[in-house]
N, C-alpha and C positions, 0 to 999 in steps of 0.2 A: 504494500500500500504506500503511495506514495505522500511525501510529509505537504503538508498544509499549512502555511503560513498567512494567519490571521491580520496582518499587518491594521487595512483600512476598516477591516473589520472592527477590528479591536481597537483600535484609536477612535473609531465613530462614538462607540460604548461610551470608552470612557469621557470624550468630551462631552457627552450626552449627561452623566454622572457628575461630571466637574463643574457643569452648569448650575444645575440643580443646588450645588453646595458653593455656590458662589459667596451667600452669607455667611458661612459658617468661621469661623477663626482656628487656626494653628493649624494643626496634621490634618483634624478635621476637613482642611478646604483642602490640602495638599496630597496627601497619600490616598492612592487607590483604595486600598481595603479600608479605611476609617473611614473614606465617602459614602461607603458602598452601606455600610455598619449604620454610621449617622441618618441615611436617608429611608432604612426601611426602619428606623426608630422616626424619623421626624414621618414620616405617611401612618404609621399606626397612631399616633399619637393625634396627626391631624383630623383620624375618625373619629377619636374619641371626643376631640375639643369638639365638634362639630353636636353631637349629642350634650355634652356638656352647655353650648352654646345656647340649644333648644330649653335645656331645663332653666336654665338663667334667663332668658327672656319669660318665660311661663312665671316664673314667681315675682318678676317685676308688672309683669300685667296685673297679677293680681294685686301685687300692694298699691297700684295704684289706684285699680277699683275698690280696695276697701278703703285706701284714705280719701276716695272720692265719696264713698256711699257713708262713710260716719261725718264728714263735714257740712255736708249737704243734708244732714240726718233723712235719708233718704229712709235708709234699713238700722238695724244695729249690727250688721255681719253681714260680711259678705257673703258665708256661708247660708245664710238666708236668703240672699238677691238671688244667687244662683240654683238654690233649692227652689225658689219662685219662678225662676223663667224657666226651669224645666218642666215644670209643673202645666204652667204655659203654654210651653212646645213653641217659646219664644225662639230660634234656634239666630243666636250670636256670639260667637266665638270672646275667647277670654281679652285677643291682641284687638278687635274689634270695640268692643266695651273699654278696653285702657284709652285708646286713642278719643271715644267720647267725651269720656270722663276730662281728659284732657284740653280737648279741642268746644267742648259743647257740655257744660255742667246743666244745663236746664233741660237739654234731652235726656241727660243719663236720668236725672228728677224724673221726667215725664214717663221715662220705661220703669224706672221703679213703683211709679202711683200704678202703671198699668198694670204691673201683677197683679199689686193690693188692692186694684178695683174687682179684678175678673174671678178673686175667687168665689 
């Protein structure tokens, strides 16, 4: 069998790899195999932040609909506004109700009276 020399092959690779760890500081950016180490730590990692990401927004929506639903004394819990709109079959996501509460304090008032009219 005759020998097989990877040259453009294997230079494509690794500038391909070298790229990738352009950020990286010390051996980390420089030697092959620490590139190689670094990068399928930094992509597992980036899964995880990326769920991480999700639950972090989720708990900011919510505190803000509950610091929107106790100043406005709309509810006393938020745990109640949203036991109420499902009740409802009101169907509005939690990032949708933060950016109200936000954006529009007398609507978020008006979906809360409308639970606690319709029951």
């Amino acid at each position: 069998m005759t020998r097989t020399k990877r040259g453009y092959t294997a230079r494509r690779g690794r500038t391909k790899d070298r790229s990738f760890a352009s950020g990286f500081q010390g051996a980390h950016a420089r030697l092959n195999r620490s590139i190689i180490q670094q990068k399928i730590r930094a992509l597992s990692s980036a899964d995880g932040d990326r769920d991480r990401q999700k639950r972090q927004f989720r708990r900011l929506w919510i505190t803000r609909i509950n610091a929107g639903i106790r100043e406005n004394m709309v509810f006393s819990s938020y745990s109640r506004l949203i036991n109420n709109l499902y009740k409802k079959q009101l169907l509005l996501n939690r990032k949708i109700l933060a950016q109200i509460t936000i954006l529009n304090r007398n609507c978020l008032y008006v979906i809360g009276n409308h639970t606690l009219e319709m029951r």
